[in-house]
Biotite code that builds the C-alpha atoms (Angstrom):
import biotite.structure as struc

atoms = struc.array([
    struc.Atom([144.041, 92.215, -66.842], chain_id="A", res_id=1, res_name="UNK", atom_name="CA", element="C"),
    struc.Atom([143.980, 95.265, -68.641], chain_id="A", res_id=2, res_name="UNK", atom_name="CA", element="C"),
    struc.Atom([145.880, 96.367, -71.621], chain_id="A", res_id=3, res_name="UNK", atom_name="CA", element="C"),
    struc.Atom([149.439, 97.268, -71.709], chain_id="A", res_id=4, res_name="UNK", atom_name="CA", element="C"),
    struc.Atom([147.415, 100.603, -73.358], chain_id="A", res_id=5, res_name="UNK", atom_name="CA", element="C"),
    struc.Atom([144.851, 101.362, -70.424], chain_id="A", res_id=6, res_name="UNK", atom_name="CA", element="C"),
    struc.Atom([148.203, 100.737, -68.228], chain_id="A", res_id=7, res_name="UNK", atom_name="CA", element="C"),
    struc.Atom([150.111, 103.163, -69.735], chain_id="A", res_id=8, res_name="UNK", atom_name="CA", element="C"),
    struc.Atom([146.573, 105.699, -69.706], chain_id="A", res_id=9, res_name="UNK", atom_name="CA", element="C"),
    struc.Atom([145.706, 105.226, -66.069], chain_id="A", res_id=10, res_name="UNK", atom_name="CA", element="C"),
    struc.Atom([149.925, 105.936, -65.444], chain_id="A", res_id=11, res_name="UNK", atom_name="CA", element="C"),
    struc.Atom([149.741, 109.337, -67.428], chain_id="A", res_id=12, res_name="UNK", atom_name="CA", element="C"),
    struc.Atom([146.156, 110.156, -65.813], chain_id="A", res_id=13, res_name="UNK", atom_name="CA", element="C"),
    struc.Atom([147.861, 109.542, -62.248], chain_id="A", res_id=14, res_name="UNK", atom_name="CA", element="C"),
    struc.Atom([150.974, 111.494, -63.006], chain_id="A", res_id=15, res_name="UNK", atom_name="CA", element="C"),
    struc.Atom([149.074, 113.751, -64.232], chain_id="A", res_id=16, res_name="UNK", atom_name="CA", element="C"),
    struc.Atom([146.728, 114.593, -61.058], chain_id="A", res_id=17, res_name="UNK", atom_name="CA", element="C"),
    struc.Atom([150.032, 114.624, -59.032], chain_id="A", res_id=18, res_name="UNK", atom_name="CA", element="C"),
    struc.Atom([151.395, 117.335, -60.676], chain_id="A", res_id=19, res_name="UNK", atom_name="CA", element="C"),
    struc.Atom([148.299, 118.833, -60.294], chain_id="A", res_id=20, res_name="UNK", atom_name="CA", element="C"),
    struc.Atom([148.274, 118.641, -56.967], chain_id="A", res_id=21, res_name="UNK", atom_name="CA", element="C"),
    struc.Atom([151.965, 119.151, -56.508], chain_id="A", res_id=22, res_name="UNK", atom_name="CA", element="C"),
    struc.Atom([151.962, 122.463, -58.370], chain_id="A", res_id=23, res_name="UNK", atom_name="CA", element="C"),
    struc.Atom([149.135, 123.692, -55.950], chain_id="A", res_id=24, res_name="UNK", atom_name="CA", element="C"),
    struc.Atom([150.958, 122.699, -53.057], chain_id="A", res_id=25, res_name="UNK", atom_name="CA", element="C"),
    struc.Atom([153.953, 124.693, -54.260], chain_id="A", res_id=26, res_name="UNK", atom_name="CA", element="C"),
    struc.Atom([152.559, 128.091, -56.140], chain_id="A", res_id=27, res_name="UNK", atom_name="CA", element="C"),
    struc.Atom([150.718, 128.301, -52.932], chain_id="A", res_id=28, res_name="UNK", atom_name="CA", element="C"),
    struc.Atom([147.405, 130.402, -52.047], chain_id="A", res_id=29, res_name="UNK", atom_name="CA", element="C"),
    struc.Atom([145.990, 133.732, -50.910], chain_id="A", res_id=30, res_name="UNK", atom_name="CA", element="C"),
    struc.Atom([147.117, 133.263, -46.794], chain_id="A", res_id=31, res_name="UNK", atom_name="CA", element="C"),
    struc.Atom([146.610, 135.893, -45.064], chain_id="A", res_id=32, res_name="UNK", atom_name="CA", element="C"),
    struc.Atom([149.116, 136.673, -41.636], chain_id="A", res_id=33, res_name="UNK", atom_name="CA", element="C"),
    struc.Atom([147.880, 139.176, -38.906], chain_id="A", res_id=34, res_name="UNK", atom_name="CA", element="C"),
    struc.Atom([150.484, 139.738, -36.413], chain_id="A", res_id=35, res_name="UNK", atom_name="CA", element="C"),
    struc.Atom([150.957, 142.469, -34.135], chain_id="A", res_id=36, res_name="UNK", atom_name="CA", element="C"),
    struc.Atom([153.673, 143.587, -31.374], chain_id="A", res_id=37, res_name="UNK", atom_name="CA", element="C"),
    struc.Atom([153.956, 145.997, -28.242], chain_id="A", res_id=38, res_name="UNK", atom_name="CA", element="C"),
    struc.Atom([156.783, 148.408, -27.391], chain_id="A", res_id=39, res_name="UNK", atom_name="CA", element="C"),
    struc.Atom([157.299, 150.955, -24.819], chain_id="A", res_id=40, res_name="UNK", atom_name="CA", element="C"),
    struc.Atom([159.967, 153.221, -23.812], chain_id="A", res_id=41, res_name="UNK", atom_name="CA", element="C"),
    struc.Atom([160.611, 156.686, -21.058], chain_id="A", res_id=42, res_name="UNK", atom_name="CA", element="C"),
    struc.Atom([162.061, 159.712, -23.073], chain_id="A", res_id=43, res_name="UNK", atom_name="CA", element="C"),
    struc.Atom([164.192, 161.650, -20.316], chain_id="A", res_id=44, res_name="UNK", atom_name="CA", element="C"),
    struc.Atom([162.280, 164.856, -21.469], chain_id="A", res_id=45, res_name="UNK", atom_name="CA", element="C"),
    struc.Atom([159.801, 167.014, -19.984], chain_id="A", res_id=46, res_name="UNK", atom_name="CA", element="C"),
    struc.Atom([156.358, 166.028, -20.991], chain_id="A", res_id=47, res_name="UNK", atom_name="CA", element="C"),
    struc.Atom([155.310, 169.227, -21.514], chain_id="A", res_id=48, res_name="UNK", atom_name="CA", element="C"),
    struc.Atom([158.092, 169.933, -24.277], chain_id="A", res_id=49, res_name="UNK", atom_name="CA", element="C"),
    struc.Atom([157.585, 166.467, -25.638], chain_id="A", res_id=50, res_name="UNK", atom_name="CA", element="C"),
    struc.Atom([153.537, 167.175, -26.020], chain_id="A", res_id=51, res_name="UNK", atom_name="CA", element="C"),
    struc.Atom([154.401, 170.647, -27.731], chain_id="A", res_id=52, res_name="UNK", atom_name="CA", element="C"),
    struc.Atom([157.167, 169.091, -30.201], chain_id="A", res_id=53, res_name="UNK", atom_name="CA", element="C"),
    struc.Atom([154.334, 166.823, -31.238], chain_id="A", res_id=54, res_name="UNK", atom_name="CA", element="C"),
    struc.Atom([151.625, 169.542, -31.877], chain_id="A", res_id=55, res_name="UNK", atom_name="CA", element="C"),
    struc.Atom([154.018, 172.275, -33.532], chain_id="A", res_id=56, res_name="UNK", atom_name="CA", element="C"),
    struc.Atom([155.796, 169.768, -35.625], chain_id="A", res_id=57, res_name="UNK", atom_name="CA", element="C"),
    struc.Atom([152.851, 168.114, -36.845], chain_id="A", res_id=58, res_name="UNK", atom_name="CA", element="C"),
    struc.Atom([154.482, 164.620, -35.628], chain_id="A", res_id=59, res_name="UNK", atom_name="CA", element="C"),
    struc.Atom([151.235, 163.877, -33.973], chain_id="A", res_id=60, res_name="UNK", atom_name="CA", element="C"),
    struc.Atom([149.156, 163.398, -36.985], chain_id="A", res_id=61, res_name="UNK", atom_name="CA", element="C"),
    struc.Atom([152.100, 161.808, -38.952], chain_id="A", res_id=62, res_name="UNK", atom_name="CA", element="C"),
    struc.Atom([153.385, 159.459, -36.252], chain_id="A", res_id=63, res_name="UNK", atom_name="CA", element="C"),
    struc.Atom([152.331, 156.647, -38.662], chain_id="A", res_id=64, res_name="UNK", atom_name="CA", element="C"),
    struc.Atom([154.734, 157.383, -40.976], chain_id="A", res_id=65, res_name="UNK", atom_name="CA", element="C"),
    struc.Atom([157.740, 157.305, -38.713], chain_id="A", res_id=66, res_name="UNK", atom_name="CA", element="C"),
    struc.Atom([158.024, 153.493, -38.439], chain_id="A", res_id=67, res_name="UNK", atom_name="CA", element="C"),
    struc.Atom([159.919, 153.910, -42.250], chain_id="A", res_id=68, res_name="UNK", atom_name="CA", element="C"),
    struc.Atom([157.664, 151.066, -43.519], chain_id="A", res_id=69, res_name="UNK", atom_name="CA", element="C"),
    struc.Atom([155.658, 153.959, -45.425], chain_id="A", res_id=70, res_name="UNK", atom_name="CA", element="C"),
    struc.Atom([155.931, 157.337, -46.361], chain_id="A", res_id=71, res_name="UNK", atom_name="CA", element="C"),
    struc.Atom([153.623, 160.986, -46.067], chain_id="A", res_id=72, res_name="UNK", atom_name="CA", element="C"),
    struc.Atom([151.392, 161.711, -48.570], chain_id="A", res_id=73, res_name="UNK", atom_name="CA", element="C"),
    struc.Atom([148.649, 164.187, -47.296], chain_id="A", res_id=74, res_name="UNK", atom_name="CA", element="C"),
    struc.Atom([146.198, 164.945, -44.228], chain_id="A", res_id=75, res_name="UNK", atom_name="CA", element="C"),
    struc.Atom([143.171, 166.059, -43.691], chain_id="A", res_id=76, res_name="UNK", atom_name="CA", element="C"),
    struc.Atom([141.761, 167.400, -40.695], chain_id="A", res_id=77, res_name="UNK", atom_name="CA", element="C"),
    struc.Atom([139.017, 169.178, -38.117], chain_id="A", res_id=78, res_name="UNK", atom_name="CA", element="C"),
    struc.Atom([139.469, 170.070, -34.592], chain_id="A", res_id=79, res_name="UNK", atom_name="CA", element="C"),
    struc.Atom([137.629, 170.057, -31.657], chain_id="A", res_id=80, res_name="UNK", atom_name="CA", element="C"),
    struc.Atom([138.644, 171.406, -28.246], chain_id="A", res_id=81, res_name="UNK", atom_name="CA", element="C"),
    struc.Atom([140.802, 174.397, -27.311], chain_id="A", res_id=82, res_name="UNK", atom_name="CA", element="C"),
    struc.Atom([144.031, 175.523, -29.497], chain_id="A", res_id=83, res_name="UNK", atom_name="CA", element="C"),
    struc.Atom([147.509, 174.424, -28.085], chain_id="A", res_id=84, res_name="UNK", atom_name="CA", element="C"),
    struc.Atom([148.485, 177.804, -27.034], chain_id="A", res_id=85, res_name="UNK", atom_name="CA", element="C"),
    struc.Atom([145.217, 178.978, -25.146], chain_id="A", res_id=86, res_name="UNK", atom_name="CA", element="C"),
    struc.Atom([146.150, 179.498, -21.620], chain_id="A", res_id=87, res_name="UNK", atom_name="CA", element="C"),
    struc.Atom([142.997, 176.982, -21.056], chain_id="A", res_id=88, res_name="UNK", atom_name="CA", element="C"),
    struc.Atom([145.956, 174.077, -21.502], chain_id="A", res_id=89, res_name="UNK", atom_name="CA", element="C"),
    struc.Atom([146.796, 174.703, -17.632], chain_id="A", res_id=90, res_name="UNK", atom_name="CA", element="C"),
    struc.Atom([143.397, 174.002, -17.113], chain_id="A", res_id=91, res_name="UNK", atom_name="CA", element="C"),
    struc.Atom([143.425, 169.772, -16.119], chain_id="A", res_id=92, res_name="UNK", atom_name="CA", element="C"),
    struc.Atom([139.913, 169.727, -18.296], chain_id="A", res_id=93, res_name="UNK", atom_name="CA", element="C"),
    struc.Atom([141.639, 171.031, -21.227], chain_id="A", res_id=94, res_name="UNK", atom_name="CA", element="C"),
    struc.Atom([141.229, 168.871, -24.428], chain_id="A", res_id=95, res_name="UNK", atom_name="CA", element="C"),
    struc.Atom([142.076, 168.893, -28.223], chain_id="A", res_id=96, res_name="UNK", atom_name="CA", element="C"),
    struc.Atom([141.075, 166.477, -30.556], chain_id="A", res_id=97, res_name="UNK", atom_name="CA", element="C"),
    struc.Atom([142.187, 166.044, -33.832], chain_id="A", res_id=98, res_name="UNK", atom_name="CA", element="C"),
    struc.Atom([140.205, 163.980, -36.419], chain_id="A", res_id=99, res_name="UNK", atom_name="CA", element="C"),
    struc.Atom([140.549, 162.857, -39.924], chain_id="A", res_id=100, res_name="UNK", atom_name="CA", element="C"),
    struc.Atom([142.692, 160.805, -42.657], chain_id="A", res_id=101, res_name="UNK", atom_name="CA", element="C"),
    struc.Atom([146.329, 160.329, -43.310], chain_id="A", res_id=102, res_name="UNK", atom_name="CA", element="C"),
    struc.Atom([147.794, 159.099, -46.616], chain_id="A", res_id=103, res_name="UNK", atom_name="CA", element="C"),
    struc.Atom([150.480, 157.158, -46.902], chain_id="A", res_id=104, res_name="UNK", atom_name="CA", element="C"),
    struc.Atom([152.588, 155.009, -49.371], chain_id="A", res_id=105, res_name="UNK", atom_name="CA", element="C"),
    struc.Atom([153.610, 151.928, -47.971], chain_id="A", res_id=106, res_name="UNK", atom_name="CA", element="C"),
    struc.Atom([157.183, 150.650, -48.398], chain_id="A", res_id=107, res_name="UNK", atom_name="CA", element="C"),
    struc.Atom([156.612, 147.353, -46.958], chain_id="A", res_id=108, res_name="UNK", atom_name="CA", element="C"),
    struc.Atom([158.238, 144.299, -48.754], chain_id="A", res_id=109, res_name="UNK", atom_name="CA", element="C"),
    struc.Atom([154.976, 142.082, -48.742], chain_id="A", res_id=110, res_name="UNK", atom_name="CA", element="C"),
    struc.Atom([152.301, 145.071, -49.873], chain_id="A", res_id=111, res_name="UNK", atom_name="CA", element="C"),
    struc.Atom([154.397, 146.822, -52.320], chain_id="A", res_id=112, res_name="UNK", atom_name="CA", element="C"),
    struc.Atom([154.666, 150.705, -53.178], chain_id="A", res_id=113, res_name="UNK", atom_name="CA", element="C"),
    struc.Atom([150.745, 150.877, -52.444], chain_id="A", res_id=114, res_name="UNK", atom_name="CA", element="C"),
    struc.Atom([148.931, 154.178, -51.599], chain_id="A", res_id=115, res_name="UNK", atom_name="CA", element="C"),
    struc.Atom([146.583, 153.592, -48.793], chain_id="A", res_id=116, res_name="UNK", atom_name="CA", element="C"),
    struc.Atom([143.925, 155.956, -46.699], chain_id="A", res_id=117, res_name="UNK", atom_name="CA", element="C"),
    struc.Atom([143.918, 155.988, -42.973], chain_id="A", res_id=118, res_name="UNK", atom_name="CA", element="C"),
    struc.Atom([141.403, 157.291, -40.240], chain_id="A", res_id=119, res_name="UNK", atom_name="CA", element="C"),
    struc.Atom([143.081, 158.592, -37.600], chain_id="A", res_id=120, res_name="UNK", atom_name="CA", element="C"),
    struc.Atom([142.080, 159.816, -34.182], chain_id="A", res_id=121, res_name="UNK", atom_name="CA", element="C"),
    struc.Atom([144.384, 162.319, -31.914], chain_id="A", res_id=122, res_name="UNK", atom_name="CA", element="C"),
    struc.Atom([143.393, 163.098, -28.661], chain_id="A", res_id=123, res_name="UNK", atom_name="CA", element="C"),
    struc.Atom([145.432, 165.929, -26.645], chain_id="A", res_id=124, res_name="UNK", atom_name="CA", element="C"),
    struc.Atom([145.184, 166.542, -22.904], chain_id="A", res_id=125, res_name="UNK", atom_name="CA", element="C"),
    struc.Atom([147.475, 168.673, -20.417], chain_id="A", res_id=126, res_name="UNK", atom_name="CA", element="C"),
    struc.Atom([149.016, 164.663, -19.338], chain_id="A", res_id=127, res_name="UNK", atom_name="CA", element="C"),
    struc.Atom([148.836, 162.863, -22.365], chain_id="A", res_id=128, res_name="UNK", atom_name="CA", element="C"),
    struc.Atom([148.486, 162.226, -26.467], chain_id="A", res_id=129, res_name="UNK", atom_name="CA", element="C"),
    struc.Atom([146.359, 159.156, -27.694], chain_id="A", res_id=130, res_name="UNK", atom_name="CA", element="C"),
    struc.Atom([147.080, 158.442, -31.833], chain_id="A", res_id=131, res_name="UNK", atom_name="CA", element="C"),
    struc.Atom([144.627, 156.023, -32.958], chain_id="A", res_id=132, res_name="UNK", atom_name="CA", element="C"),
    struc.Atom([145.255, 154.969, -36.594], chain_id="A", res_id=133, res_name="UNK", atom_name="CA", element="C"),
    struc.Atom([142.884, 152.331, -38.418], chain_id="A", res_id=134, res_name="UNK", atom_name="CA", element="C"),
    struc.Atom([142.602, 151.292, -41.952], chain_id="A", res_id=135, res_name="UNK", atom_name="CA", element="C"),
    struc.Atom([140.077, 153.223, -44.335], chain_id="A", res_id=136, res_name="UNK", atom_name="CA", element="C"),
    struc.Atom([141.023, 152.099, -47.779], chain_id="A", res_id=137, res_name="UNK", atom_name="CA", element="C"),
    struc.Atom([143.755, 149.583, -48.049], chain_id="A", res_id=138, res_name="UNK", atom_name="CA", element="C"),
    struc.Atom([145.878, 148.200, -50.616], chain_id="A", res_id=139, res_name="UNK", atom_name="CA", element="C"),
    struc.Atom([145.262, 144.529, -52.264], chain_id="A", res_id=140, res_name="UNK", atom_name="CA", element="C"),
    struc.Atom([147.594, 142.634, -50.130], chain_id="A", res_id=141, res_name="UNK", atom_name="CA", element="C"),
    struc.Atom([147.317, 145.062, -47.038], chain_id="A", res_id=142, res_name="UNK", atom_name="CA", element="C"),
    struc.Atom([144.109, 143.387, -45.241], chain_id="A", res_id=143, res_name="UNK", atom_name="CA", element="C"),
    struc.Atom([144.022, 145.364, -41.900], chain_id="A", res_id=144, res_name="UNK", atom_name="CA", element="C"),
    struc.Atom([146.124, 147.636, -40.213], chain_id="A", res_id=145, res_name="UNK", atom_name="CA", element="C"),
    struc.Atom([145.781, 149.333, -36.677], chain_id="A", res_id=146, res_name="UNK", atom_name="CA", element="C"),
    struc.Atom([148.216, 151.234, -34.789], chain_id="A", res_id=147, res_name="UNK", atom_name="CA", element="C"),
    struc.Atom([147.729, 153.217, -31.218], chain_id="A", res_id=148, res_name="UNK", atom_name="CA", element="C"),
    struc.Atom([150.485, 155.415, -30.435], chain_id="A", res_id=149, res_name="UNK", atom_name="CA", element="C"),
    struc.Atom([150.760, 157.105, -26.644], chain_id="A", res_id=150, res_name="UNK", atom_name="CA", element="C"),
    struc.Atom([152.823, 159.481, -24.894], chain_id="A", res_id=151, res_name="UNK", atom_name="CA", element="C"),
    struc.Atom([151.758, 160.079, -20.847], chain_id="A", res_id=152, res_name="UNK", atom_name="CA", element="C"),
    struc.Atom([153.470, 162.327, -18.004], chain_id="A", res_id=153, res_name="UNK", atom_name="CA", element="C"),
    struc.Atom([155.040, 160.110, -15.598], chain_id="A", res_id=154, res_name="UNK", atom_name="CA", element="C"),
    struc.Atom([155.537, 161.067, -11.884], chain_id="A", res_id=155, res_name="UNK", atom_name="CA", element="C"),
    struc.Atom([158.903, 162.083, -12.711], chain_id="A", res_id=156, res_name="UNK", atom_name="CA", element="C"),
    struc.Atom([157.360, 164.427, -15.221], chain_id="A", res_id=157, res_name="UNK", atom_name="CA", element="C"),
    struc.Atom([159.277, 162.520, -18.050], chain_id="A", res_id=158, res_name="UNK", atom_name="CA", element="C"),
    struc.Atom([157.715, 160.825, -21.178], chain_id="A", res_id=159, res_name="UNK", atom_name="CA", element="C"),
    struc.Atom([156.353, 156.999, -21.143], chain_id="A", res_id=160, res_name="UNK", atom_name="CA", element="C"),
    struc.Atom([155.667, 156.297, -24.923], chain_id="A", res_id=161, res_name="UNK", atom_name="CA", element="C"),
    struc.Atom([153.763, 152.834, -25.561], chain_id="A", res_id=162, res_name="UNK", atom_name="CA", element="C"),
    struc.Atom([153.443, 151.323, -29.258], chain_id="A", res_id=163, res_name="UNK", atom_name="CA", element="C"),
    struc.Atom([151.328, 148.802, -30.389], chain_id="A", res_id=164, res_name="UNK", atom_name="CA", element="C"),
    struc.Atom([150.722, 147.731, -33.874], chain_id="A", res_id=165, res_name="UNK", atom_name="CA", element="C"),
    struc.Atom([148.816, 144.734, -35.714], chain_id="A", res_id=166, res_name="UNK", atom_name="CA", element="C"),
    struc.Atom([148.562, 144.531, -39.376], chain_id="A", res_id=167, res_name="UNK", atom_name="CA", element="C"),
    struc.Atom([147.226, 141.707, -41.564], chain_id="A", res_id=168, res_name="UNK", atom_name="CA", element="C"),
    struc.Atom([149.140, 140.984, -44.857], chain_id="A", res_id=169, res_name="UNK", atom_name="CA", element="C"),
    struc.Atom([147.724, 138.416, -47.625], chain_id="A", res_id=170, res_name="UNK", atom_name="CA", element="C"),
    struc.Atom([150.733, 136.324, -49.303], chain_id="A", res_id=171, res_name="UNK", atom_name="CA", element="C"),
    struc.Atom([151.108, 134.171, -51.684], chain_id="A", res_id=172, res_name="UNK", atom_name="CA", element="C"),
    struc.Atom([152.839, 131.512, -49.386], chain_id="A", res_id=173, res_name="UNK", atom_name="CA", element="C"),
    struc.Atom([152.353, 127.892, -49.681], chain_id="A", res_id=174, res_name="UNK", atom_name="CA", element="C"),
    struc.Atom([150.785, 125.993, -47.266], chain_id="A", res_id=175, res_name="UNK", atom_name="CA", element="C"),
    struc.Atom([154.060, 124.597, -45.655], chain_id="A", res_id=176, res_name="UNK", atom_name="CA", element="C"),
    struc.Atom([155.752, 128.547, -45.422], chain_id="A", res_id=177, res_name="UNK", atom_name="CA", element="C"),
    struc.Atom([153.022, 129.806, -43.513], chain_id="A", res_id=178, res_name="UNK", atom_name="CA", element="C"),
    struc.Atom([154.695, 130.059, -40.387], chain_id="A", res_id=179, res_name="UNK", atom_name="CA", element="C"),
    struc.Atom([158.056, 131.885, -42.331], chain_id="A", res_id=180, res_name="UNK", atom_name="CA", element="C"),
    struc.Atom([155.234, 133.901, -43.721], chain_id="A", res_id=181, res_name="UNK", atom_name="CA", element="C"),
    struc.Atom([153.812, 134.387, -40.068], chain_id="A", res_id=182, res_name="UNK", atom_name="CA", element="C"),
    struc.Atom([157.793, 135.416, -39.070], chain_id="A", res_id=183, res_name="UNK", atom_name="CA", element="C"),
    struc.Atom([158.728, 137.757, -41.438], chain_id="A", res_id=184, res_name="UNK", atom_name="CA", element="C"),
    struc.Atom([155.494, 139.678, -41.479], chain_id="A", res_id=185, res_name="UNK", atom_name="CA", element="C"),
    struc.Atom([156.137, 139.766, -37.338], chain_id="A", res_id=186, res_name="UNK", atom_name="CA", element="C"),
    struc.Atom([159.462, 140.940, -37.850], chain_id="A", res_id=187, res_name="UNK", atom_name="CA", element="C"),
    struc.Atom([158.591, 144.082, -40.024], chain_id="A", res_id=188, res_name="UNK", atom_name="CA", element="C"),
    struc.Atom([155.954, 144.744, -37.517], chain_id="A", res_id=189, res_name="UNK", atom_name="CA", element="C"),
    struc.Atom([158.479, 144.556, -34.982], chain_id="A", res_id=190, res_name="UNK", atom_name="CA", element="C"),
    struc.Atom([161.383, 146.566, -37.157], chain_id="A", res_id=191, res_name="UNK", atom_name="CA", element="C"),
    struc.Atom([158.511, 149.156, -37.606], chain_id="A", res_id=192, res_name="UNK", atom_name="CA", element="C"),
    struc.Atom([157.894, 150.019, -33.858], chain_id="A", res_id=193, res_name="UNK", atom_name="CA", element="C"),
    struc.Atom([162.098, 150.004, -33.167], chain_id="A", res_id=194, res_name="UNK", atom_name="CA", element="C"),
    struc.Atom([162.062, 152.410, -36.292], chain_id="A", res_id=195, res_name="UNK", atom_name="CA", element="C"),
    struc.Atom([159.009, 154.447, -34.512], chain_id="A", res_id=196, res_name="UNK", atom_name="CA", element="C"),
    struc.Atom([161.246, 154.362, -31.111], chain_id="A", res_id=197, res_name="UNK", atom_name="CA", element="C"),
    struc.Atom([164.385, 156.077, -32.900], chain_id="A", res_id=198, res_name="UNK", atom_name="CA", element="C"),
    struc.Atom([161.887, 158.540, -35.446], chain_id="A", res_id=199, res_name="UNK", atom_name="CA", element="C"),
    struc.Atom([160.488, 159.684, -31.665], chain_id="A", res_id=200, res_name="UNK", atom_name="CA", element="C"),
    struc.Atom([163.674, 160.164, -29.953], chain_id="A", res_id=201, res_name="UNK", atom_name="CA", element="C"),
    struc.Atom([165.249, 161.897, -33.037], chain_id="A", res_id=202, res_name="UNK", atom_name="CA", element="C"),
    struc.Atom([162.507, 164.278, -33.158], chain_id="A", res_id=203, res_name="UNK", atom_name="CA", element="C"),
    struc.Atom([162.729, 165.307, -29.582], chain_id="A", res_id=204, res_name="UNK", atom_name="CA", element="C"),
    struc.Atom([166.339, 165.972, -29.661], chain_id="A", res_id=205, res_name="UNK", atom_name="CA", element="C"),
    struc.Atom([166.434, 167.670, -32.830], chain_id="A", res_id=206, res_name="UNK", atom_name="CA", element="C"),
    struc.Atom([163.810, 170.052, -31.284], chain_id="A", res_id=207, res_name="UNK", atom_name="CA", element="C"),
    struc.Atom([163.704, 170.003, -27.455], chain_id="A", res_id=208, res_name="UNK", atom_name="CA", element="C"),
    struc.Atom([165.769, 173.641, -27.854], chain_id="A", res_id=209, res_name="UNK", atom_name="CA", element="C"),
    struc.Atom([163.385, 175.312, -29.855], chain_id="A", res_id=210, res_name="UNK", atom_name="CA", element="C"),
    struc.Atom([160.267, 174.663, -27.218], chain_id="A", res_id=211, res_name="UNK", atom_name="CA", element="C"),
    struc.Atom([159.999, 177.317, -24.945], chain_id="A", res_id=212, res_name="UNK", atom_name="CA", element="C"),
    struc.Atom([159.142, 175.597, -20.719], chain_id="A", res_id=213, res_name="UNK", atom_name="CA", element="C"),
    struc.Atom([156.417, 178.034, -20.059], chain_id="A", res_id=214, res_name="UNK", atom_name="CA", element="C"),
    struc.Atom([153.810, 177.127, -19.048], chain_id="A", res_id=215, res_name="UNK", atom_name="CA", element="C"),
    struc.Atom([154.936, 174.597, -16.956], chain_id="A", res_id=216, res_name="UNK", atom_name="CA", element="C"),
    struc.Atom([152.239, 172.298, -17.567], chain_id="A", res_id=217, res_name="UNK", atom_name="CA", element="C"),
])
């Protein structure tokens, strides 16, 4: 039988590795949560003044920043295709695409005040604008990010917008919050796209007046 010493030694050694263990369990890990959501919505507005809102205001290559979970810090970009106000645009071939790299500083409650570089694809057509935005140079919690923004003429010659965005946030969350970690991440992807929704509908009514109709199309 051993000592009342090696007792009390093999005690302090086994406390000792629970804490261990316990403390790992509850300061947690690097987890990392991608989760991503869909939203669409008609605007009751010509397409045609919709599509040239987007182009003259610029909101086309700064749609990213209209979700409020991050905030404009520069563009660059090149061109290729025919310029909005060349009478080609009532041509159905007619194309513009815009190419290049956003920055933005994010305002997200997981990532921080973080300045981060996108790519980001426009593509411009007499019936519709494609945004594709992907991650170039993130921040140290923001993992991935990837957002595809659309407007489209329906047959009512009205606006069908569709959102989608994913991102992919490392936390610090313990093994038994992951799926709080999971919901809250969701929800500010989800908050971001309703943001996006009223940013889009603001900026059409602020400036539906100061588009001209013609050309029609």
């Amino acid at each position: 039988m051993a000592s009342p010493s090696v007792r009390w030694g093999l005690a302090a050694a086994a406390l000792s590795v629970a804490g261990a263990v316990g403390w790992g369990i509850v300061a947690g890990g690097d987890y990392a949560t991608r989760q991503s959501a869909e939203r669409s919505f008609v605007l009751d507005e010509n397409f045609t003044v919709v599509r040239k809102i987007l182009v003259r205001k610029d909101a086309a290559k700064q749609i990213v920043a209209m979700g409020g979970d991050s905030e404009f810090v520069e563009q660059n970009w090149t061109a290729v295709g025919g310029e909005i106000e060349s009478l080609q645009i009532l041509d159905p071939a007619w194309r513009l695409e815009l190419h290049g790299q956003l920055t933005v500083r994010t305002l997200d409650d997981y990532v921080g005040r973080e300045v981060i570089v996108l790519d980001q694809d426009v593509e411009i057509t007499v019936d519709r604008v494609n945004s594709e935005v992907r991650l170039s140079r993130g921040a140290e919690r923001l993992a991935d990010y990837a957002m595809t923004t659309r407007f489209s003429r329906t047959p009512a010659e009205t606006t069908q917008v569709e959102l989608t965005l994913a991102q992919q946030i490392r936390t610090d969350a313990p093994w038994f919050a992951h799926r709080i970690a999971d919901r809250r991440v969701l929800a500010a992807v989800e908050r971001s796209l309703a943001n996006q929704e009223r940013a889009i509908r603001q900026l059409v009514a602020d400036h539906r007046d100061d588009v001209p109709l013609l050309p029609l199309r």
